[in-house]
N, C-alpha and C positions, 0 to 999 in steps of 0.2 A: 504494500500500500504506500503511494505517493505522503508525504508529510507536507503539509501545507505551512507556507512561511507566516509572522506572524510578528505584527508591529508592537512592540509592547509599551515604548516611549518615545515621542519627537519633541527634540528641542529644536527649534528656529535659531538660534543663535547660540554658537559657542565658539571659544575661543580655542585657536593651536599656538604653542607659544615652542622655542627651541630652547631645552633645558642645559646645564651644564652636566656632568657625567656625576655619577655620584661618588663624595668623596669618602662617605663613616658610611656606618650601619646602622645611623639614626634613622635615614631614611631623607628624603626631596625635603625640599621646602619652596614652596610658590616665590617668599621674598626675594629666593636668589634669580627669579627669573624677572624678564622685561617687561613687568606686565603690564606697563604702557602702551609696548609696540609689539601686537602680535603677530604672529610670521603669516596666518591665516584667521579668518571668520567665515563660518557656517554653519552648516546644520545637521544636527547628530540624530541617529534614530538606533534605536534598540531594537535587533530583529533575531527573536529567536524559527530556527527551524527545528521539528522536532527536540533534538536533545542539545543541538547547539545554537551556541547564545554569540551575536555576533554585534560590536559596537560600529556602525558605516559613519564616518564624517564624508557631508556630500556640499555641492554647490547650493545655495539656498535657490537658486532658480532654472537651470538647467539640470539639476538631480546628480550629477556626472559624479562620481566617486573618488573623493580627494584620500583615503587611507581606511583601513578596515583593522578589525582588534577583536579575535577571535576571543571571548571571554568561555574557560574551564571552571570554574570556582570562584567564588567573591567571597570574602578578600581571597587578591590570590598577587599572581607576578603580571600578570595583563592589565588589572586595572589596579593599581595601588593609591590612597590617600594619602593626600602631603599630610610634613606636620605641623602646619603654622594656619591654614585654614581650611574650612567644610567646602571649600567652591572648587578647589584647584586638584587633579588627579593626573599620575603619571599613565602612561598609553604604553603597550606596549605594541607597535603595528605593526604587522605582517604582510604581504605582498603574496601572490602566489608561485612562488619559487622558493616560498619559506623562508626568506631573509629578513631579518627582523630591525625593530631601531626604535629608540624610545622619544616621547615628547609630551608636554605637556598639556592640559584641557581645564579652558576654566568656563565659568558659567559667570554671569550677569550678578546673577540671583542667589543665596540661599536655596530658595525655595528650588530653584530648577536641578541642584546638587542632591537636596532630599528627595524628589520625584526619582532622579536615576537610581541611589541608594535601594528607595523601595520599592523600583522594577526590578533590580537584579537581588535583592532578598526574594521575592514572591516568587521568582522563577524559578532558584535555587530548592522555594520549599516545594513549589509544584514539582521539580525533577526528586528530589527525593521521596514524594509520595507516590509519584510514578514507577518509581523502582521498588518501593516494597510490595508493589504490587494489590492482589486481592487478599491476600491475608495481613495487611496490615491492621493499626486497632478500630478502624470502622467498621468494616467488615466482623468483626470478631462478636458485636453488640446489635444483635438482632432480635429488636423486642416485638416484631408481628406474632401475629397468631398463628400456630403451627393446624395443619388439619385437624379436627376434628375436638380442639379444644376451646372452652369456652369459658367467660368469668361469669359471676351472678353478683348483682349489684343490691344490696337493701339500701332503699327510700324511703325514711320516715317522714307524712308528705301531712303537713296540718291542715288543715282547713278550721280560720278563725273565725267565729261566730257572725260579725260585722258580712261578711264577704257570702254567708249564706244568710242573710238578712235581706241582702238586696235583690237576690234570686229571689 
């Protein structure tokens, strides 16, 4: 069976910035980069297919595809969080000959950093309840009624004087 593609977040605008190489094992930091002047502007969309999760940065008006970022896991080595703010994220982009090169992605907004955040949480949990499959604990808790059994219910049902008065 074909797997159907599957947009899960578009941003209209985001930034590509050219990072410096990293020097400790602290991890990026956005201040060290130009975040005045960024090397690119446009528009990011989260497209998972089946089981893989792909980040496209494209042209905001011709679509054309400016770098792509196969995302395995979050947090992972593809998409990593600086550590000085919530907007700014290292890339890791791929090409299709496999050659890789890292850069940076910032957003405008807060808000547009927390919408990617919890696109790529939701899909993360959907791919692991995908993979436990039908015996995971939904499955397990099935309170219908099996053939041929039944409950009985007692109603102690009053009837107050007033209400057969008007009868």
């Amino acid at each position: 069976m074909d797997t159907y593609e599957s947009v899960l977040l578009v941003k209209n605008e985001v930034f590509v910035f050219k990072i410096p190489p990293k020097t400790t094992n602290r991890g990026y930091r956005a201040a060290d980069w130009n975040l005045q002047e960024p090397q690119w502007t446009g528009r990011m969309r989260l497209v998972s297919k089946g089981e893989e999760l792909v980040m496209k940065l494209e042209d905001k008006t011709s679509g054309q595809l400016f770098a792509k970022c196969p995302i395995d896991k979050y947090p992972g080595v593809a998409l990593e969080s600086v550590t000085d703010s919530s907007r700014y994220f290292v890339l890791k982009i791929q090409d299709d000959n496999g050659r890789s090169a890292y850069i940076g992605l910032g957003f405008g907004d807060r808000s547009d950093s927390f919408d990617l955040n919890v696109a790529l949480q939701d899909h993360f949990k959907w791919l692991r309840k995908e993979q436990e499959g039908p015996t995971g604990p939904q499955q397990q808790l099935d309170l219908g009624f099996k053939d041929g059994e039944t409950i009985k219910i007692n109603m102690k049902i009053t009837v107050s004087k007033c209400s057969l008065a008007k009868n």
